[in-house]
Structure formats: structure tokens, C-alpha cells
N, C-alpha and C positions, 0 to 999 in steps of 0.2 A: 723427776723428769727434766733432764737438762738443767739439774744443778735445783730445780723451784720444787719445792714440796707440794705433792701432789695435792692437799690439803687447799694452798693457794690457787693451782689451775682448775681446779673443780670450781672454788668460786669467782675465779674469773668466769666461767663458762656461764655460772648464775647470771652473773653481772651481765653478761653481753646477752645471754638469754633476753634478761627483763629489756634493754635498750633494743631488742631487734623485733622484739614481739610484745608492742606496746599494748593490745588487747588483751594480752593475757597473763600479766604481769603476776596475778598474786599465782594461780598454777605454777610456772615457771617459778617464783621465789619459795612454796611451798616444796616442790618436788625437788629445788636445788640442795632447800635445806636436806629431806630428809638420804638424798644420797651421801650427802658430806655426812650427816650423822651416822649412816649405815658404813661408809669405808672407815671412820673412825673407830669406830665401836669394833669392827672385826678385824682390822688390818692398822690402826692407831691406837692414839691414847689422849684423854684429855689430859694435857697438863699432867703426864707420867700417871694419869690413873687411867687404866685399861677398862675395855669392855664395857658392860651396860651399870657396873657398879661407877664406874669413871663419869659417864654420862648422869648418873644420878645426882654425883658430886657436884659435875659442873652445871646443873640447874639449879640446886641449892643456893649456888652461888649467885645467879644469874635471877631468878625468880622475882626478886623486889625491885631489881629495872625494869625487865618486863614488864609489870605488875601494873607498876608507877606510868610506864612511860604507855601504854594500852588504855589507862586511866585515863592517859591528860588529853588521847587521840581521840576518843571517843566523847572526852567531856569541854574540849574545843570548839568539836564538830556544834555540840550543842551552843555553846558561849557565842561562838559566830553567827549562829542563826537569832540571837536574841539580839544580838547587837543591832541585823541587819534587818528585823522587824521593829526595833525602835525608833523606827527613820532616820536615825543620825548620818547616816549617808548620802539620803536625800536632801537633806539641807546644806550638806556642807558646795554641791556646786552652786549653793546661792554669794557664795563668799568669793567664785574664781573671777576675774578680769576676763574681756572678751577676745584677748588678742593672744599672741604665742606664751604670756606668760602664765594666764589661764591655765594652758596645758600643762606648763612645768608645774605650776601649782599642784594640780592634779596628784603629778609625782610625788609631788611631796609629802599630799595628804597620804598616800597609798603607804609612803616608809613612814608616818606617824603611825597611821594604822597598825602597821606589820609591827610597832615595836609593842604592842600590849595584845593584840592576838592575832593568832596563826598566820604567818603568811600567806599560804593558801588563802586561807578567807581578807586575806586584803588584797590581793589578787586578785579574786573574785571580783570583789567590793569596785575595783579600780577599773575591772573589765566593764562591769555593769552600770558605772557611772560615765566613762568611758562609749559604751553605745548611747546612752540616752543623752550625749552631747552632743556628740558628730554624727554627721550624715553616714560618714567610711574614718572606720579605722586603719592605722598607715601600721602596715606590719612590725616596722623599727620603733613606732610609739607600743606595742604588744608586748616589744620585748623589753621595752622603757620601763613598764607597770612591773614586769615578771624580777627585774632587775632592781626596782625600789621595794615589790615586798621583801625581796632577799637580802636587801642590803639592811633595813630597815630591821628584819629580826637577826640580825649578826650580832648586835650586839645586848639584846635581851636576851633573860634564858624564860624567857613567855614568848619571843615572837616565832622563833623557829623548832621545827623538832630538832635541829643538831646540840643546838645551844640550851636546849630541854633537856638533852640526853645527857648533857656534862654536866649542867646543875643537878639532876638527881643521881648520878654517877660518884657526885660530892666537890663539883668545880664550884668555888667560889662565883656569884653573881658577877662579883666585883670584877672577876679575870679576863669575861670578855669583854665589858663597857668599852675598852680603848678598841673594840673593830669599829666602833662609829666614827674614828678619826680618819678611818681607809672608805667605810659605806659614805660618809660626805661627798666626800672629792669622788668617790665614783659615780653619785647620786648627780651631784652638779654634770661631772663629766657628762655622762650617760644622758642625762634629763634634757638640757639644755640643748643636743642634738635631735634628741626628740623631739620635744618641743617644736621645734622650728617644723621638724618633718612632719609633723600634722600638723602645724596650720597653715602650713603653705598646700597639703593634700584636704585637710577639711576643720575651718575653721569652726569654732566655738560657735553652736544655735543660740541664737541671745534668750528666744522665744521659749526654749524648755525649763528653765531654771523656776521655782517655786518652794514657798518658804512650807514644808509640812508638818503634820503635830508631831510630837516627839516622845514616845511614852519612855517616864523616866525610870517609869519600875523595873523594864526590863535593862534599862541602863546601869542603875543599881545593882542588879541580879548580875550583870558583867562583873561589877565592881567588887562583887561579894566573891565571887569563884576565884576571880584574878587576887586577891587580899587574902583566901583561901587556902592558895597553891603557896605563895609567897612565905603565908603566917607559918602553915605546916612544916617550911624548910627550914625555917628562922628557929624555931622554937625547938624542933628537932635535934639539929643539927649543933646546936647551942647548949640546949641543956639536956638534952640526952641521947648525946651521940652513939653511944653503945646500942642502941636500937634503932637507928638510922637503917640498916643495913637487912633489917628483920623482917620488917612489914613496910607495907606502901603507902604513910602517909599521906604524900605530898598525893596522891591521883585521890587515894580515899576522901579526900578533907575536899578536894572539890565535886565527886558526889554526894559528899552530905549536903554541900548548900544545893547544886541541882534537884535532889530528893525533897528537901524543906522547901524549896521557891517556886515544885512545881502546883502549888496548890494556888498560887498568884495567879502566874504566867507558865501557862502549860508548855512544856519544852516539845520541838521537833521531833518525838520520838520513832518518827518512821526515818529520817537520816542515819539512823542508827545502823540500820541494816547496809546503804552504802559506803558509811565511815568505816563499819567493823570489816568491810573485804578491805577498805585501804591499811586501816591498821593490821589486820593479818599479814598484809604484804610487808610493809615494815618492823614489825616485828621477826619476820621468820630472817628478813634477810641483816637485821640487829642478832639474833641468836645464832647463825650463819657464822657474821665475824665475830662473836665472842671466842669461837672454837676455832682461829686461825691461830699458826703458832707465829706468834709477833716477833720472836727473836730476833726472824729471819728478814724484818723488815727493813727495810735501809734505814739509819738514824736519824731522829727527828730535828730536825736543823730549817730554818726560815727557807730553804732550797726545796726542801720536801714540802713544807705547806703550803709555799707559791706553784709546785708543779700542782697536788693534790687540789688546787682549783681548778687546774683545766681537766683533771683527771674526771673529776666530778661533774666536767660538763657532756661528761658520754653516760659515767656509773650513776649509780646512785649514791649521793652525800650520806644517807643515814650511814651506811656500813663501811663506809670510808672514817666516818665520825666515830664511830666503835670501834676499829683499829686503830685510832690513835689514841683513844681512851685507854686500854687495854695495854698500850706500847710504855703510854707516857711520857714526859717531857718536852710537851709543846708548851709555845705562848699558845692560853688556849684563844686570847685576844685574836691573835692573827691567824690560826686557822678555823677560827669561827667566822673572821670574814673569808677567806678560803675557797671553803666548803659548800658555803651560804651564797653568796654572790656567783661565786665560778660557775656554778648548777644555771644561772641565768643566760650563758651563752651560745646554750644549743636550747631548743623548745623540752624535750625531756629529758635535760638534766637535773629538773627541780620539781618537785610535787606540783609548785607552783606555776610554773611553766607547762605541765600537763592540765592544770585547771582551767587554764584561762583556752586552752585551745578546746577545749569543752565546747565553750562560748565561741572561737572564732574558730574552725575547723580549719579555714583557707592558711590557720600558720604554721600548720605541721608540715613543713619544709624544710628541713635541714638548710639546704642553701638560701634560699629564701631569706628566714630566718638570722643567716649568717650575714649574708648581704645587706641587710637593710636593716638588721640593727648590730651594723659592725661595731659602735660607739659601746656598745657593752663591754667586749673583751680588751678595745681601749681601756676603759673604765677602769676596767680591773686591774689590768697592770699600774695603770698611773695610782691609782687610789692603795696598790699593796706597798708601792716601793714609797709612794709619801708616807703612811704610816711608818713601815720601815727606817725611814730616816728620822722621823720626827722622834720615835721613842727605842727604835733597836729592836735586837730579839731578846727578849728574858724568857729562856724556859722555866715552868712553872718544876718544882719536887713533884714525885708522887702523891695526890690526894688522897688515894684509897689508906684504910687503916692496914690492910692486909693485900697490898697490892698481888697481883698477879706472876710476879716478876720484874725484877731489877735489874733497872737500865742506868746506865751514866747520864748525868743531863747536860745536855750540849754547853756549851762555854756560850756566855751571853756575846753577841754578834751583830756588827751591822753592814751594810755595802759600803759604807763611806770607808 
């Protein structure tokens, strides 16, 4: 239809679906999926294999991300909740200063957080330290917090699900570490403006701060899952790679330690039931874009990863993140900050951004939102084109052993 495979406009329709009907998000990403699967199967083909025998193919393939990456959703939801009953959160605003740098602090602590779990749950974490500070949160300091867990998981492949998604995909650890060069200067950018905007709207309570016990078991029990997912990929990936591909380590290996440590510290298992509608939603709309035909995408070049931030501040990042996995030839460095950070510009463009307004209802405001924390999409710009300058684009080769399809990889490039 006008030149775009039908394939693509069906999941654009998804896409705008989940951003227009923010209540009913997993319906909408289930029902998108199963139309794109139903016009494929009887009027397409996956990857030149036709019909329901094609469809078979193409989960075969598809099966051990899913797998993996439903694992780490569900066994996140848990690691976060242990972390957040350790009290390590409550202690840490005993360390803030009382004045505007207190707040940035704040920030800071939240992109610490975000880099070893979920941004979601540092989000969370930063909203909920965040009210038991101030009297009134400044909707630009909202999107301050939404903006440091996203930056903050850019460049682990623990802190975010995009950056999750390429590490079990088989992206090197190592490929995104340099988006922390761009999550900096956007964190400063970003923070720093915030900052000021809440404490000149509501400064630091001196009188709530309190030093609480800290159980370290369940601190450990973090430390076990996080060493867990790591060990699994390390050891895998390393010494027997031919089965990488096969089965789900990396999610498996962190419910084994869940399952062994729930006889310590008994895990949240009723979050279960809220975690598995969010990860239904993300996974349907990850299986969604594995069955886009990537051919047809425009070529991956630092032009494409810089738009795909703002693109990501209406879609959603995961299946933005799956089409370039699938395509190939990104620094995944720079559109892991991208993906990751861009999503912070509008209130849901980011898991994380949908969490925190959980908590503060008053910021699901589009304009709102835009207005008062314009310093984000600042951020973003200044913090992509300083990376850009400081180290260039290097697209990465295909990582898969049997990629999908073969693309040329862009001639390494920079604006200078």
C-alpha cells in the first residue's frame, strides 16, 4: 500500500493502537499480533516459508529469546521487589545534601540503580523516594527520574529490556558500555535542570531522612540472580556456543537461584500475575517485529538511530529494538542509548515512564509532560551528538551465527 508492505502498516496500526489506548495495552498488542500472524500465514510468508508450516519455522527460531527474555521479565519483577524490601533505598536519602543538589543526587542514585536492575524498578524506587522527600513533586523533576532510569540502563544489558534483548540476541556486553558516554551528559543535561525545578517548587524535608535496618540476605539474593544471568551468558556463549541458541539459559539460571533462595526470603509471588500481563504485552509486540520484512527498512546509519529516539518517544522501544536486531548493523552502543533514553520524552514512551505515573497520575499529560520537562529531549540531543563526536559510528557485523539476512554494514561515520 503505497509502496510500504502491508506487513509494516498493520504494525504500525499495533503501535499506535498500544500509544492511543494506554489501558488496554496487552489486548491491543495481543490482537495486533495475532492479525499480522493471520495475514501472513494466508496471504504471506515468513522469510519465503509460506503458511502455517513457515510460521512453525519461524518460532523455532524465535523460541529461546522469547523464552530468555519472559524469564528475565518475570524474574526482574521478583529481584526488584527483594531489593526494594532490603531497605537499601531507604537509607540511601540519608546520604542526599538538603539543598538543589540533594535532588540531583537523587538522580543520580536512580541511573545507579537502573544500571544493575530494571529500570522500571528504579523508577519506581526514585518516584517513591521522591514522594517521601518533598511535600509536591515538580512534573519536570518526574520526567528527570523517568529520564535517569532510562539512561542509566543504556548501557547495561541488566538495566533495560532493550539492552536485555541484544545481549541474549548474542550482542556483546561490551557493545553497549560506550551509551554511558551519551547517558552522562544527558543525565547532567536533564538532572541539573531538574534539579533546580524542584527545589525552588519543594525543597528537601530535612525531618524525613532515617537511617533503617538493612537485611543483607535479600541483598545477596539480588546479587545471586544478577551473577546468575551474567554467569549463564559468559559460560555459554564462551564455551558452548552451539547451544546458545537452543535452550534459555540465561532466564533459566536466574530461576534456579529464585527457586533455591525462596526458602530464605520468600519471593513476591503474587506480582507475578501483574508482571506476566506486562510481559505478555512485550513479548507479543517482540514476536510482532521478528516477522517484519527488515529488507525494506531504511539502512542502519547513526541518522536512523538518532531519528529512532524520538520515534520511540510515541512506539514502543522493545519492537523498535527487535527490528534492528533482526536488520542489523547498528553501533548497538548508540542506539541503545537511542531507544532507551528517547522513550523518556513523552510520559509512555517507556515502561518506565508508564510506572512512575502509576504513582503520580497528574503526569499523563502529553503537553504537560513536554513542557516542564523540555530539558529531556534537550538532553537527548546534546548527550547523542557528544557521544557521536567523541567516538563516531562503528557499525557492529552481524552477531547471529545464522543471521536472518544480509545487509551491508554502513561505512563507519561521523558529523564532524
Amino acid at each position: 500500500m503505497f509502496g510500504v508492505p502491508l506487513d509494516f502498516i498493520l504494525f504500525a496500526l499495533t503501535l499506535t493502537g498500544v500509544a492511543v489506548f494506554h489501558h488496554r495495552t496487552l489486548e491491543v498488542a495481543v490482537s495486533g499480533l495475532a492479525v499480522i500472524v493471520t495475514y501472513k500465514v494466508l496471504f504471506s510468508s515468513f522469510d519465503g516459508h509460506p503458511g502455517v508450516a513457515g510460521l512453525a519455522t519461524h518460532l523455532s527460531h524465535e523460541w529461546v529469546i522469547v523464552a530468555n527474555l519472559g524469564c528475565l521479565l518475570l524474574g526482574f519483577a521478583l529481584l526488584s521487589r527483594h531489593f526494594e524490601k532490603s531497605h537499601v533505598p531507604l537509607a540511601l536519602p540519608h546520604l542526599l545534601p538538603d539543598d538543589w543538589k540533594g535532588c540531583f543526587a537523587l538522580l543520580v542514585i536512580v541511573f545507579v540503580l537502573s544500571s544493575f536492575l530494571d529500570n522500571i524498578a528504579a523508577a519506581m524506587i526514585g518516584g517513591a523516594m521522591a514522594h517521601s522527600l518533598f511535600k509536591r513533586v515538580h512534573l519536570g523533576y518526574l520526567a528527570a527520574i523517568v529520564a535517569a532510569s532510562n539512561a542509566g540502563g543504556s548501557g547495561s544489558v541488566v538495566g533495560d529490556t532493550t539492552t536485555t534483548m541484544m545481549w541474549i540476541d548474542g550482542v556483546s556486553p561490551l557493545a553497549v558500555l560506550h551509551a554511558y558516554v551519551a547517558a552522562i551528559v544527558a543525565l547532567v543535561v536533564s538532572g541539573l535542570v531538574a534539579a533546580l525545578q524542584q527545589h525552588r517548587h519543594s525543597p528537601i524535608m530535612k525531618d524525613v531522612r532515617h537511617q533503617p535496618h538493612i537485611d543483607w540476605t535479600r541483598v545477596a539474593i539480588v546479587g545471586a540472580m544478577l551473577a546468575a544471568a551474567i554467569g549463564a551468558n559468559v559460560v555459554v556463549n564462551l564455551r558452548f556456543p552451539a547451544y546458545a541458541e537452543r535452550f534459555p539459559f540465561i532466564g533459566v539460571a536466574v530461576w534456579v537461584v529464585i527457586v533455591l533462595s525462596a526458602g530464605v526470603r520468600r519471593p513476591d509471588w503474587e506480582l507475578l500475575r501483574e508482571a506476566g500481563k506486562g510481559a505478555a504485552f512485550l513479548l507479543s509486540l517482540v514476536l510482532a517485529a521478528s516477522m517484519m520484512p527488515v529488507e525494506t527498512l531504511p539502512a542502519a546509519s547513526w541518522q536512523t538511530a538518532f531519528g529512532l529516539g524520538f520515534v520511540s518517544s510515541v512506539f514502543d522501544n522493545i519492537p523498535l529494538t527487535k527490528l534492528a536486531l533482526e536488520q542489523g548493523g547498528y553501533d548497538w552502543g548508540v542506539l541503545a542509548y537511542a531507544v532507551g533514553y528517547g522513550g523518556s520524552m513523552i510520559w509512555f514512551g517507556s515502561s518506565a515512564g508508564v510506572a512512575i505515573t502509576n504513582l503520580y497520575p497528574e503526569a499523563r499529560s502529553v503537553g504537560a509532560w513536554v513542557r516542564e520537562g523540555w530539558h529531556v529531549a534537550v538532553a537527548y540531543v546534546v548527550g547523542f551528538f557528544v557521544m557521536l563526536t567523541l567516538l563516531g559510528w562503528h557499525p557492529h557485523a552481524p552477531h547471529r551465527a545464522e543471521p536472518p539476512m544480509t545487509r551491508a554494514v554502513t561505512p563507519s561515520a561521523s558529523p564532524r
